[in-house]
One Martini backbone bead per residue (centre of mass of N, CA, C, O) as a GRO file, in nm:
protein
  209
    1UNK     BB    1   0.097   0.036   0.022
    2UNK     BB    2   0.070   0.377  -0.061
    3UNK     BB    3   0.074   0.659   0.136
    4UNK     BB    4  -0.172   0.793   0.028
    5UNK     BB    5  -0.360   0.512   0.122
    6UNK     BB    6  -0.285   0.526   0.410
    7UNK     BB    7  -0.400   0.812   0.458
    8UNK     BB    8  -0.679   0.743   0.379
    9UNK     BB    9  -0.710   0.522   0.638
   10UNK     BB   10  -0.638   0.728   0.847
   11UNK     BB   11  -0.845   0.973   0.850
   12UNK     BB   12  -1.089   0.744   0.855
   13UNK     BB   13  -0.991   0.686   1.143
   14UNK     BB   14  -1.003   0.937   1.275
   15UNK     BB   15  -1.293   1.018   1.236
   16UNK     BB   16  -1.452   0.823   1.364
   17UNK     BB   17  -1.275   0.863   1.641
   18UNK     BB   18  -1.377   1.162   1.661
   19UNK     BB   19  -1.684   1.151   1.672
   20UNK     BB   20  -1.707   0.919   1.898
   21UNK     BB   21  -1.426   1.086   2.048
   22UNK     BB   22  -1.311   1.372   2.085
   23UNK     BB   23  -1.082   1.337   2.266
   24UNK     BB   24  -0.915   1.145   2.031
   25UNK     BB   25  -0.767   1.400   1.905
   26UNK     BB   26  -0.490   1.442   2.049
   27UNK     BB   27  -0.361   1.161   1.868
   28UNK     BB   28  -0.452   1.263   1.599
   29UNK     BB   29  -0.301   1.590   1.534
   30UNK     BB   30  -0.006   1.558   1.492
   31UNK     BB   31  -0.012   1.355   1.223
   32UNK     BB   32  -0.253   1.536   1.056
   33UNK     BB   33  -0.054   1.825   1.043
   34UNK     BB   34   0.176   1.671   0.903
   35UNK     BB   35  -0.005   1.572   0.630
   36UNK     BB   36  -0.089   1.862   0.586
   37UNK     BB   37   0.215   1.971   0.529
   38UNK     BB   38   0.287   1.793   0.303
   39UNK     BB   39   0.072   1.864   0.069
   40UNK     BB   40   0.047   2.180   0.040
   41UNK     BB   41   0.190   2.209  -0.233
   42UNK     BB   42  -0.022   1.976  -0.381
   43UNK     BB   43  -0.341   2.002  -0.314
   44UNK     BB   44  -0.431   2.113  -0.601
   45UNK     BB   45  -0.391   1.924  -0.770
   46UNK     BB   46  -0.484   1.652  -0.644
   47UNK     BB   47  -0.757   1.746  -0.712
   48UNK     BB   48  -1.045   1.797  -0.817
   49UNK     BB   49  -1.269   2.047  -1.022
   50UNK     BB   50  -1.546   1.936  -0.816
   51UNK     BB   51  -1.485   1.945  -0.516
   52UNK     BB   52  -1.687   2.214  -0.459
   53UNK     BB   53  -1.974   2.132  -0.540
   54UNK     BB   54  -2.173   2.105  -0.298
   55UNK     BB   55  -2.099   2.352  -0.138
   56UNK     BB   56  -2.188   2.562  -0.348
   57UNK     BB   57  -2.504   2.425  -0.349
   58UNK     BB   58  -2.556   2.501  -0.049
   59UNK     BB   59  -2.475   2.808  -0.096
   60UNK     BB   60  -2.708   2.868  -0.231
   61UNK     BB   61  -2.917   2.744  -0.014
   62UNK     BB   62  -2.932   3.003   0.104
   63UNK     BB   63  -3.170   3.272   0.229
   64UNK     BB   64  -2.925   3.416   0.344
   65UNK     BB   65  -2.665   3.596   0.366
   66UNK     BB   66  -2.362   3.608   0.517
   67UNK     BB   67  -2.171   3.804   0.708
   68UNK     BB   68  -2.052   3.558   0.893
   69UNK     BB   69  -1.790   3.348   0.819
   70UNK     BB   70  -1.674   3.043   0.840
   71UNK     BB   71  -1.371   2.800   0.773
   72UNK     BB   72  -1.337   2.487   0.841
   73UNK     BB   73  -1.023   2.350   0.713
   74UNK     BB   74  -0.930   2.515   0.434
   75UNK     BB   75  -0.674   2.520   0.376
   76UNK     BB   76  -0.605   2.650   0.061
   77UNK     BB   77  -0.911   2.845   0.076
   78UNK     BB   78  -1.163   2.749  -0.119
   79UNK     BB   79  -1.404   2.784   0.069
   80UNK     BB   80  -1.381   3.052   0.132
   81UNK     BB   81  -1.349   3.213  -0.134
   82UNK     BB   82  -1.630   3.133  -0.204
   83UNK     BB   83  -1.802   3.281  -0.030
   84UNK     BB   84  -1.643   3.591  -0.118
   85UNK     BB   85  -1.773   3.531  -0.418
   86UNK     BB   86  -2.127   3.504  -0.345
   87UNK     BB   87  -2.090   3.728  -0.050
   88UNK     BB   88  -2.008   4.065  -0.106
   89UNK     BB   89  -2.031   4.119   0.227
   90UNK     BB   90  -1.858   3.950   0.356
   91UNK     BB   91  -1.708   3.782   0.653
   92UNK     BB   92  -1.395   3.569   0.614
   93UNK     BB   93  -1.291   3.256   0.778
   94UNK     BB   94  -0.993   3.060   0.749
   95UNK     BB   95  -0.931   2.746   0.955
   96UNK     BB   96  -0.615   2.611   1.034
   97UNK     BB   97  -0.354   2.420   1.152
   98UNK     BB   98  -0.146   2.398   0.860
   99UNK     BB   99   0.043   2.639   0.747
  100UNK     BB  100   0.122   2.557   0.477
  101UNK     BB  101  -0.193   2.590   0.346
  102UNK     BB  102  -0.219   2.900   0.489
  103UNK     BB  103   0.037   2.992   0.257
  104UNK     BB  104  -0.120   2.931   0.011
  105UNK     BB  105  -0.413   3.069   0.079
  106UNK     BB  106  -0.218   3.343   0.079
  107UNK     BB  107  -0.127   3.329  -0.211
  108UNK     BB  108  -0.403   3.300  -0.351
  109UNK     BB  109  -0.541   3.581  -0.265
  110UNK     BB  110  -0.740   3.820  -0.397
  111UNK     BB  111  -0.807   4.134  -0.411
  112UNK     BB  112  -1.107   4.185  -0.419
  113UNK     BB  113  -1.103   3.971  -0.090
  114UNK     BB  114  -0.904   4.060   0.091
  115UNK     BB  115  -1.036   4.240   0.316
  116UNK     BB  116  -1.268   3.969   0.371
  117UNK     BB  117  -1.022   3.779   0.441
  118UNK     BB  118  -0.894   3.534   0.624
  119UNK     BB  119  -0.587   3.377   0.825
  120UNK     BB  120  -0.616   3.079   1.046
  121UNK     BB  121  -0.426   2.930   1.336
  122UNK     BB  122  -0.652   2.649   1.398
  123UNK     BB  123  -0.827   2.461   1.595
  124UNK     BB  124  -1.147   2.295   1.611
  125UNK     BB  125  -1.196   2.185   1.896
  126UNK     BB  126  -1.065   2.533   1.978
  127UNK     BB  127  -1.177   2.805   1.884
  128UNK     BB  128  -1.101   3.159   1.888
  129UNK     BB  129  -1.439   3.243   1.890
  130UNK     BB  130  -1.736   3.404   1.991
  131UNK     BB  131  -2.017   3.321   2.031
  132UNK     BB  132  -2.231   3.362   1.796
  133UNK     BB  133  -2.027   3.501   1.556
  134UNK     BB  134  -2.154   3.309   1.308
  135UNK     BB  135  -2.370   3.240   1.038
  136UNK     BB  136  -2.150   3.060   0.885
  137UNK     BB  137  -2.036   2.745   0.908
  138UNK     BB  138  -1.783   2.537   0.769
  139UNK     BB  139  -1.732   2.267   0.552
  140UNK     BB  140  -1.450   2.056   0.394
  141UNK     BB  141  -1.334   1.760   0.464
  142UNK     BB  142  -1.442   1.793   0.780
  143UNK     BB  143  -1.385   1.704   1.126
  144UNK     BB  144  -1.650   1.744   1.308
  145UNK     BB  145  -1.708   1.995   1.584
  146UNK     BB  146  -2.041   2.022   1.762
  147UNK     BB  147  -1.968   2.206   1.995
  148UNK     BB  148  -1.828   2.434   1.807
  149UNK     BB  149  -2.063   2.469   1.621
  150UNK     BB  150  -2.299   2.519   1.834
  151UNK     BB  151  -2.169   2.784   1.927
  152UNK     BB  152  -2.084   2.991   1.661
  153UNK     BB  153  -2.341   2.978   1.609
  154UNK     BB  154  -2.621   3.163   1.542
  155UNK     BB  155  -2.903   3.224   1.563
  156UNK     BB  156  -3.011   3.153   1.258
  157UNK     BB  157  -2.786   2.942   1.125
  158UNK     BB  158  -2.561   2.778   0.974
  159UNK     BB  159  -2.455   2.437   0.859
  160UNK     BB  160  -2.158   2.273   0.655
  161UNK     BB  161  -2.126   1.976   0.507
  162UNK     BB  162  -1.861   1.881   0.246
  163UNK     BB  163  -1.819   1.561   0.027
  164UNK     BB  164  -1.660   1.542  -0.260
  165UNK     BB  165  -1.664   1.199  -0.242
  166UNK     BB  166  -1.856   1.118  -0.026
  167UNK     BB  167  -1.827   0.810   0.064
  168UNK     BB  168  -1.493   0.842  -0.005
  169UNK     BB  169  -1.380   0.984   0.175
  170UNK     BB  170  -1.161   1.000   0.413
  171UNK     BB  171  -1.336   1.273   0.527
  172UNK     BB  172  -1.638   1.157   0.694
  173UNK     BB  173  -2.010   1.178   0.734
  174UNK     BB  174  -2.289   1.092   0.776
  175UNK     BB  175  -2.637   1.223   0.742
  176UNK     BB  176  -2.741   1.067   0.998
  177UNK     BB  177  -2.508   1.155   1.206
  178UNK     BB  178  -2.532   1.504   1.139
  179UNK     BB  179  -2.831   1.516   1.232
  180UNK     BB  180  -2.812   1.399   1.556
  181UNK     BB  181  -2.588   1.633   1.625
  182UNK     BB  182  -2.750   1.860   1.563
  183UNK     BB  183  -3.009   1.814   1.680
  184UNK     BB  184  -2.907   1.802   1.993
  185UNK     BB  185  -2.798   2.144   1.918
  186UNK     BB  186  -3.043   2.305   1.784
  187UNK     BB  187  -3.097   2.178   1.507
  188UNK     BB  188  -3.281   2.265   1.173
  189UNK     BB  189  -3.322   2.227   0.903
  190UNK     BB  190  -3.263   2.003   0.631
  191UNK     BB  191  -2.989   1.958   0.386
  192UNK     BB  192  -2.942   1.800   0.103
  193UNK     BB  193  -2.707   1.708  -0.121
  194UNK     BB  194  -2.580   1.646  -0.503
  195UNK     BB  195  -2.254   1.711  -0.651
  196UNK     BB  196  -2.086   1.565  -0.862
  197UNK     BB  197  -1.917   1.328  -0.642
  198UNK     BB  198  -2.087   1.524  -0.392
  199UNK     BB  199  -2.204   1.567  -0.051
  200UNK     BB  200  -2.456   1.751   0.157
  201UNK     BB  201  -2.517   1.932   0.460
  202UNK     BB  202  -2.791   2.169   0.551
  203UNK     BB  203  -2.831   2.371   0.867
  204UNK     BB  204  -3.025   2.519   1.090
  205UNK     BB  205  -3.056   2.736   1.376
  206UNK     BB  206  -3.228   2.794   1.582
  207UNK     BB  207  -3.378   3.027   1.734
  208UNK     BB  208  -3.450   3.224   1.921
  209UNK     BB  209  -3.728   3.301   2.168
   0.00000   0.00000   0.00000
Protein backbone atom coordinates (compact mmCIF):
# COMPACT_ATOMS: atom_id res chain seq x y z
CA UNK A 1 0.00 0.00 0.00
CA UNK A 2 1.31 3.37 -1.22
CA UNK A 3 1.57 6.27 1.22
CA UNK A 4 -1.19 8.16 -0.45
CA UNK A 5 -3.81 5.45 0.45
CA UNK A 6 -2.21 4.77 4.32
CA UNK A 7 -2.77 8.36 4.35
CA UNK A 8 -6.46 7.74 3.53
CA UNK A 9 -7.38 5.13 5.23
CA UNK A 10 -5.67 7.07 8.45
CA UNK A 11 -7.98 10.05 7.70
CA UNK A 12 -10.84 7.75 7.90
CA UNK A 13 -9.70 5.82 10.77
CA UNK A 14 -8.91 9.24 12.75
CA UNK A 15 -12.53 10.84 11.67
CA UNK A 16 -14.36 7.79 12.96
CA UNK A 17 -12.64 7.64 16.02
CA UNK A 18 -12.98 11.54 16.37
CA UNK A 19 -16.71 12.01 15.71
CA UNK A 20 -17.38 8.93 18.10
CA UNK A 21 -14.87 10.53 20.95
CA UNK A 22 -14.04 13.82 20.30
CA UNK A 23 -11.43 13.94 23.04
CA UNK A 24 -9.54 11.17 21.39
CA UNK A 25 -8.40 14.13 19.14
CA UNK A 26 -5.24 15.28 21.04
CA UNK A 27 -3.75 11.43 19.61
CA UNK A 28 -4.73 12.01 16.26
CA UNK A 29 -3.82 15.72 15.78
CA UNK A 30 -0.29 15.95 15.62
CA UNK A 31 0.10 13.08 12.81
CA UNK A 32 -3.01 14.70 11.01
CA UNK A 33 -1.38 18.40 10.87
CA UNK A 34 2.40 16.57 9.93
CA UNK A 35 0.56 14.75 6.54
CA UNK A 36 -1.60 17.54 5.83
CA UNK A 37 2.12 20.00 5.96
CA UNK A 38 3.64 17.69 3.74
CA UNK A 39 0.17 17.81 1.25
CA UNK A 40 0.44 21.25 0.84
CA UNK A 41 2.27 22.27 -2.12
CA UNK A 42 0.47 19.73 -3.71
CA UNK A 43 -3.16 19.92 -2.48
CA UNK A 44 -4.67 21.97 -5.48
CA UNK A 45 -3.28 19.57 -8.09
CA UNK A 46 -4.45 16.38 -6.46
CA UNK A 47 -7.96 17.41 -5.84
CA UNK A 48 -10.56 17.21 -8.77
CA UNK A 49 -11.96 20.07 -10.59
CA UNK A 50 -15.47 19.70 -9.03
CA UNK A 51 -13.97 19.20 -5.75
CA UNK A 52 -16.38 21.89 -4.25
CA UNK A 53 -19.10 21.07 -6.49
CA UNK A 54 -21.47 20.38 -3.20
CA UNK A 55 -20.31 23.02 -1.05
CA UNK A 56 -21.23 25.31 -3.37
CA UNK A 57 -24.70 24.07 -4.13
CA UNK A 58 -25.30 24.32 -0.17
CA UNK A 59 -23.95 27.94 -0.65
CA UNK A 60 -26.43 28.47 -3.35
CA UNK A 61 -29.14 27.19 -1.03
CA UNK A 62 -28.48 29.54 1.95
CA UNK A 63 -31.93 31.44 2.51
CA UNK A 64 -30.36 34.84 3.08
CA UNK A 65 -26.14 36.02 2.51
CA UNK A 66 -23.97 35.47 5.68
CA UNK A 67 -22.50 38.66 6.84
CA UNK A 68 -19.98 36.85 9.05
CA UNK A 69 -18.88 33.10 8.01
CA UNK A 70 -16.22 31.19 9.04
CA UNK A 71 -14.68 27.90 6.72
CA UNK A 72 -13.30 25.33 9.31
CA UNK A 73 -10.15 23.30 7.92
CA UNK A 74 -9.64 25.62 5.10
CA UNK A 75 -6.87 23.80 3.84
CA UNK A 76 -5.54 26.13 1.17
CA UNK A 77 -8.62 28.57 1.37
CA UNK A 78 -10.94 27.40 -1.50
CA UNK A 79 -13.75 27.18 0.79
CA UNK A 80 -13.60 30.77 2.15
CA UNK A 81 -13.09 31.92 -1.21
CA UNK A 82 -16.52 30.30 -2.55
CA UNK A 83 -17.74 32.22 0.34
CA UNK A 84 -16.38 35.87 -0.82
CA UNK A 85 -17.32 35.12 -3.86
CA UNK A 86 -20.95 34.11 -3.50
CA UNK A 87 -21.58 36.85 -0.90
CA UNK A 88 -19.88 39.83 -1.77
CA UNK A 89 -20.80 41.77 1.28
CA UNK A 90 -19.38 38.61 3.88
CA UNK A 91 -16.62 39.28 6.07
CA UNK A 92 -15.08 35.58 5.93
CA UNK A 93 -12.54 33.57 8.25
CA UNK A 94 -10.59 30.54 7.07
CA UNK A 95 -9.04 28.20 10.02
CA UNK A 96 -6.92 25.28 9.28
CA UNK A 97 -4.10 23.68 11.75
CA UNK A 98 -0.96 23.59 8.99
CA UNK A 99 0.40 26.63 8.72
CA UNK A 100 1.28 25.29 5.21
CA UNK A 101 -2.07 25.30 4.04
CA UNK A 102 -2.43 28.50 5.23
CA UNK A 103 0.67 29.70 3.57
CA UNK A 104 -0.82 28.34 -0.10
CA UNK A 105 -4.06 29.90 1.00
CA UNK A 106 -2.32 33.43 1.67
CA UNK A 107 -0.16 33.22 -1.69
CA UNK A 108 -3.13 33.08 -3.58
CA UNK A 109 -5.44 35.23 -2.21
CA UNK A 110 -7.05 37.32 -4.75
CA UNK A 111 -7.18 41.44 -4.72
CA UNK A 112 -10.83 41.91 -4.80
CA UNK A 113 -11.70 39.62 -1.73
CA UNK A 114 -8.18 40.43 0.16
CA UNK A 115 -10.09 43.07 2.87
CA UNK A 116 -12.72 41.04 3.35
CA UNK A 117 -11.12 37.04 3.89
CA UNK A 118 -8.54 36.21 6.30
CA UNK A 119 -6.30 33.05 7.17
CA UNK A 120 -5.77 32.07 10.79
CA UNK A 121 -3.89 29.18 12.13
CA UNK A 122 -6.64 27.65 14.33
CA UNK A 123 -7.67 24.00 15.85
CA UNK A 124 -11.08 23.10 15.35
CA UNK A 125 -11.68 21.48 18.45
CA UNK A 126 -11.28 24.65 20.31
CA UNK A 127 -11.69 27.59 17.85
CA UNK A 128 -10.69 31.03 19.59
CA UNK A 129 -13.87 32.86 18.29
CA UNK A 130 -16.59 34.33 20.43
CA UNK A 131 -20.30 32.23 20.72
CA UNK A 132 -22.59 32.91 18.74
CA UNK A 133 -20.36 35.00 16.12
CA UNK A 134 -20.71 33.21 12.56
CA UNK A 135 -23.89 33.21 10.55
CA UNK A 136 -22.21 30.32 8.75
CA UNK A 137 -19.79 27.54 9.76
CA UNK A 138 -18.76 25.52 7.18
CA UNK A 139 -16.56 22.13 6.41
CA UNK A 140 -15.62 20.69 3.20
CA UNK A 141 -13.86 17.58 3.88
CA UNK A 142 -13.44 18.09 7.68
CA UNK A 143 -13.90 16.33 10.63
CA UNK A 144 -16.81 17.85 12.41
CA UNK A 145 -16.84 19.18 15.97
CA UNK A 146 -20.29 19.45 16.96
CA UNK A 147 -20.28 21.65 20.18
CA UNK A 148 -17.68 23.75 18.63
CA UNK A 149 -20.00 24.29 15.65
CA UNK A 150 -22.83 24.77 17.85
CA UNK A 151 -20.98 27.60 20.18
CA UNK A 152 -20.24 29.53 16.75
CA UNK A 153 -23.25 29.14 14.91
CA UNK A 154 -25.54 32.30 15.69
CA UNK A 155 -29.46 31.50 16.16
CA UNK A 156 -30.95 31.04 13.04
CA UNK A 157 -27.51 30.40 11.15
CA UNK A 158 -26.35 27.88 9.32
CA UNK A 159 -23.74 24.49 9.56
CA UNK A 160 -22.27 23.03 6.03
CA UNK A 161 -20.39 19.99 5.91
CA UNK A 162 -19.65 19.16 2.43
CA UNK A 163 -17.36 15.68 1.62
CA UNK A 164 -16.26 15.95 -2.25
CA UNK A 165 -16.37 12.30 -3.15
CA UNK A 166 -18.93 11.47 -0.88
CA UNK A 167 -18.61 8.34 1.04
CA UNK A 168 -15.63 7.81 -0.45
CA UNK A 169 -14.33 10.89 1.03
CA UNK A 170 -11.25 9.90 3.49
CA UNK A 171 -12.87 12.42 5.97
CA UNK A 172 -16.47 11.18 5.93
CA UNK A 173 -19.37 11.72 8.16
CA UNK A 174 -23.03 10.32 6.69
CA UNK A 175 -25.68 12.56 6.97
CA UNK A 176 -27.82 10.60 9.03
CA UNK A 177 -24.83 10.76 11.66
CA UNK A 178 -24.45 14.50 11.10
CA UNK A 179 -28.60 15.20 11.56
CA UNK A 180 -27.97 13.41 14.96
CA UNK A 181 -25.43 15.25 16.22
CA UNK A 182 -26.84 18.58 15.01
CA UNK A 183 -30.24 17.91 16.05
CA UNK A 184 -29.53 17.18 19.63
CA UNK A 185 -27.53 20.72 19.95
CA UNK A 186 -30.76 22.82 18.93
CA UNK A 187 -30.56 22.75 14.81
CA UNK A 188 -33.40 22.15 12.58
CA UNK A 189 -34.02 22.63 8.65
CA UNK A 190 -31.51 20.19 7.36
CA UNK A 191 -30.96 19.58 3.70
CA UNK A 192 -28.87 17.26 1.45
CA UNK A 193 -27.23 18.21 -1.51
CA UNK A 194 -25.38 15.70 -4.40
CA UNK A 195 -23.73 17.60 -6.96
CA UNK A 196 -20.12 16.42 -8.72
CA UNK A 197 -19.12 13.29 -7.45
CA UNK A 198 -19.72 14.58 -4.05
CA UNK A 199 -22.98 15.26 -0.93
CA UNK A 200 -23.60 18.35 1.20
CA UNK A 201 -25.81 18.97 4.09
CA UNK A 202 -27.14 22.52 5.02
CA UNK A 203 -28.61 22.93 8.87
CA UNK A 204 -30.02 26.00 10.23
CA UNK A 205 -29.85 26.49 14.27
CA UNK A 206 -32.85 27.11 15.75
CA UNK A 207 -33.72 31.11 16.60
CA UNK A 208 -33.41 32.32 19.76
CA UNK A 209 -37.01 32.30 21.15
Amino acid sequence: MNRQALGRKFARLATNAVVARPRLWRLFRGVMRRQFETLAPHWDQIRSADHLAPYEQALEALPEPPAHALDVGTGTGDGALAIARRFPQANVVGADLADGMLEEARRKLPDEVAGRVRFERADASALPYADESFDLVAHANMIPFFDEVARLVAPGGHALFAFSIGPETPIYVPSERLRAELRRRGFAEFADFAAGQGTALLARKRPSS
